[in-house]
C-alpha positions as CSV (number, residue, x, y, z in Angstrom):
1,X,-16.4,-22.5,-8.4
2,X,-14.0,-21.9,-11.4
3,X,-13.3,-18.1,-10.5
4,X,-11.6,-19.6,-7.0
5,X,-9.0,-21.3,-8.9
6,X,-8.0,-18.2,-11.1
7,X,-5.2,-16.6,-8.5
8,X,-5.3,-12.7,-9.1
9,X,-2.1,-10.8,-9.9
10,X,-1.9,-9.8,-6.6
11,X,1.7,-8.5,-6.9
12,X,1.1,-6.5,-10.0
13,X,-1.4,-4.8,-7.5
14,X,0.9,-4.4,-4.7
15,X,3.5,-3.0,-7.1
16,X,1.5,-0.4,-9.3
17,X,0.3,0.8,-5.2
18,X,3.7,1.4,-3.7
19,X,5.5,2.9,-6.8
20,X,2.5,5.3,-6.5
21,X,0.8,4.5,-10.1
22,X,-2.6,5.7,-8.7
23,X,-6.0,4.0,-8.7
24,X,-6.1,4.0,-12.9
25,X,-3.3,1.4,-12.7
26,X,-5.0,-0.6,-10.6
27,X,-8.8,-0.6,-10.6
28,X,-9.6,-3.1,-13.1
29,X,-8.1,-5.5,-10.6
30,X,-10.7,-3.8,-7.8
31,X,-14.1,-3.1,-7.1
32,X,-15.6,0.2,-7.7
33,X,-15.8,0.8,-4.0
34,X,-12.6,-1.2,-2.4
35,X,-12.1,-0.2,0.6
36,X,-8.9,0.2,2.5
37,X,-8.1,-0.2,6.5
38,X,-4.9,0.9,8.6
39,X,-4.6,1.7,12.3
40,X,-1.1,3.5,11.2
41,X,-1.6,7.1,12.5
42,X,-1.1,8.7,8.9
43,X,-3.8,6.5,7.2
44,X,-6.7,6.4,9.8
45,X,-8.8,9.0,7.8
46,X,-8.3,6.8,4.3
47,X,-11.3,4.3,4.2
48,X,-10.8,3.8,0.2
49,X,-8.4,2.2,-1.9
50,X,-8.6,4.9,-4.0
51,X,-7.3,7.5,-1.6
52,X,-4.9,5.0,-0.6
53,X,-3.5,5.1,-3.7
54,X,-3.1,8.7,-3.8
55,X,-1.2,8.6,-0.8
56,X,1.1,6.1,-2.5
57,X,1.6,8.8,-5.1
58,X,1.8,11.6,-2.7
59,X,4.5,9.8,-1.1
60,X,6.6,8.7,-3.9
61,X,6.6,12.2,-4.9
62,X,7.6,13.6,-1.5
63,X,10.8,10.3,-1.3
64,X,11.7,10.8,-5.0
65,X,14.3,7.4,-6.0
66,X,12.1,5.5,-3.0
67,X,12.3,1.7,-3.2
68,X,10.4,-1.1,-1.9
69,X,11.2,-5.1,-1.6
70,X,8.9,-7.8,-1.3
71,X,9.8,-10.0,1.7
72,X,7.2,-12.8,1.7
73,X,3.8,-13.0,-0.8
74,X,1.4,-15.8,0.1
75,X,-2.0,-16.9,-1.2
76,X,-4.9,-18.1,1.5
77,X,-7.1,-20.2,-0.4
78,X,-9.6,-21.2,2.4
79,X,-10.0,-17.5,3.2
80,X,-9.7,-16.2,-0.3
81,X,-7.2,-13.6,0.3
82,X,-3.4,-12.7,0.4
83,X,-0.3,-11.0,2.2
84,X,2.7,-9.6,0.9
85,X,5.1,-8.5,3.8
86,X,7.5,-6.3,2.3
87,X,10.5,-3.5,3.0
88,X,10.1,0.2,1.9
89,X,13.1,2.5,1.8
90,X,13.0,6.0,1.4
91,X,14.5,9.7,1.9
92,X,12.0,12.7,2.2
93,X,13.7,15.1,-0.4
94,X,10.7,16.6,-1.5
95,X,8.3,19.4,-0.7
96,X,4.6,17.5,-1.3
97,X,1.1,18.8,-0.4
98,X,-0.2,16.8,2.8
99,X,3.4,15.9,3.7
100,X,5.4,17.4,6.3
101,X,8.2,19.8,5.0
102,X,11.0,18.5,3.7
103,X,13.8,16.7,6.4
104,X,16.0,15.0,4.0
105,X,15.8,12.0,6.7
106,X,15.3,8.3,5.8
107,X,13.2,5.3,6.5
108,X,13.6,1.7,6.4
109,X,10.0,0.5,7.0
110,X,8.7,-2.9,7.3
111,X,4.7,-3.3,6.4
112,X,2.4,-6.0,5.9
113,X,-0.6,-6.2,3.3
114,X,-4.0,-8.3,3.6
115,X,-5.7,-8.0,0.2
116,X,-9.1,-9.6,0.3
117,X,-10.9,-11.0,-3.1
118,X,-14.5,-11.2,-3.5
119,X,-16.4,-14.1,-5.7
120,X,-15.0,-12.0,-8.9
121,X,-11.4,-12.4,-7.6
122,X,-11.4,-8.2,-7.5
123,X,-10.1,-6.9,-4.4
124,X,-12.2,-5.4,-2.4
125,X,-10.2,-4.2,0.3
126,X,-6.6,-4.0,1.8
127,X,-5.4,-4.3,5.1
128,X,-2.6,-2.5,5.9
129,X,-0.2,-3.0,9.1
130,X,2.6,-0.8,9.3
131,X,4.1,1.0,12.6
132,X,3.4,4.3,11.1
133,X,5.2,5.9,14.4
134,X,8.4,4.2,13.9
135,X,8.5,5.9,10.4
136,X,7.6,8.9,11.0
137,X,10.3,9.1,13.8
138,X,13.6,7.9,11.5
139,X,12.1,10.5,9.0
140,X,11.7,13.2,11.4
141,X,7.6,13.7,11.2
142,X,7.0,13.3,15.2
């Protein structure tokens, strides 16, 4: 069909996500109910891509200055989706709601999305693989 050849702006996606833009940034690009998947420790209770971008906000606010860097960005055009493998550095400064208190300790983390399309080209939901554990431990959260 013609909507598989129209590529989404994935990476406009990823990036409104991870410099914590919130869910109005990005839900043109989504369904209404996108759902969102992790088996990192922090995220297990977050089954929407909504609250995952709330996180994202949450957590730029709590690692003010934080940066990420896209490693790798691929499209899969058999199974309609893509991956963006990318590095996030940050330094918990700042005293956030829902975040531990403040340890002035860094992270460099390494992370993987899987953002799925349906027939629309919307997302409907992200994968997200990250050692969760790992982070939390250079940052001082264990």
């Amino acid at each position: 069909s013609n909507a598989m050849s129209k590529i989404p702006d994935y990476e406009a996606v990823f990036n409104a996500l991870e410099s914590g833009k919130g869910w109005d940034a990005i839900k043109d690009s989504c369904t209404k109910d996108a759902a969102f998947t992790s088996q990192a420790g922090p995220l297990l209770s977050i089954k929407t891509l909504q609250g995952y971008a709330g996180f994202m906000q949450g957590a730029n606010a709590a690692m003010p200055g934080c940066t990420f860097e896209i490693v790798s960005s691929a499209y899969d055009k058999k199974r309609n989706n893509a991956q963006i493998t990318s590095v996030f550095k940050g330094t918990h400064s700042k005293e956030v709601k829902g975040f531990p208190p403040v340890t002035n300790k860094s992270t460099v983390s390494d992370y993987t999305y899987v953002m799925f399309f349906d027939e629309d080209q919307k997302i409907k939901k992200i994968l997200k693989v990250w050692n969760a554990h790992y982070s939390a431990g250079e940052l001082g959260w264990n």
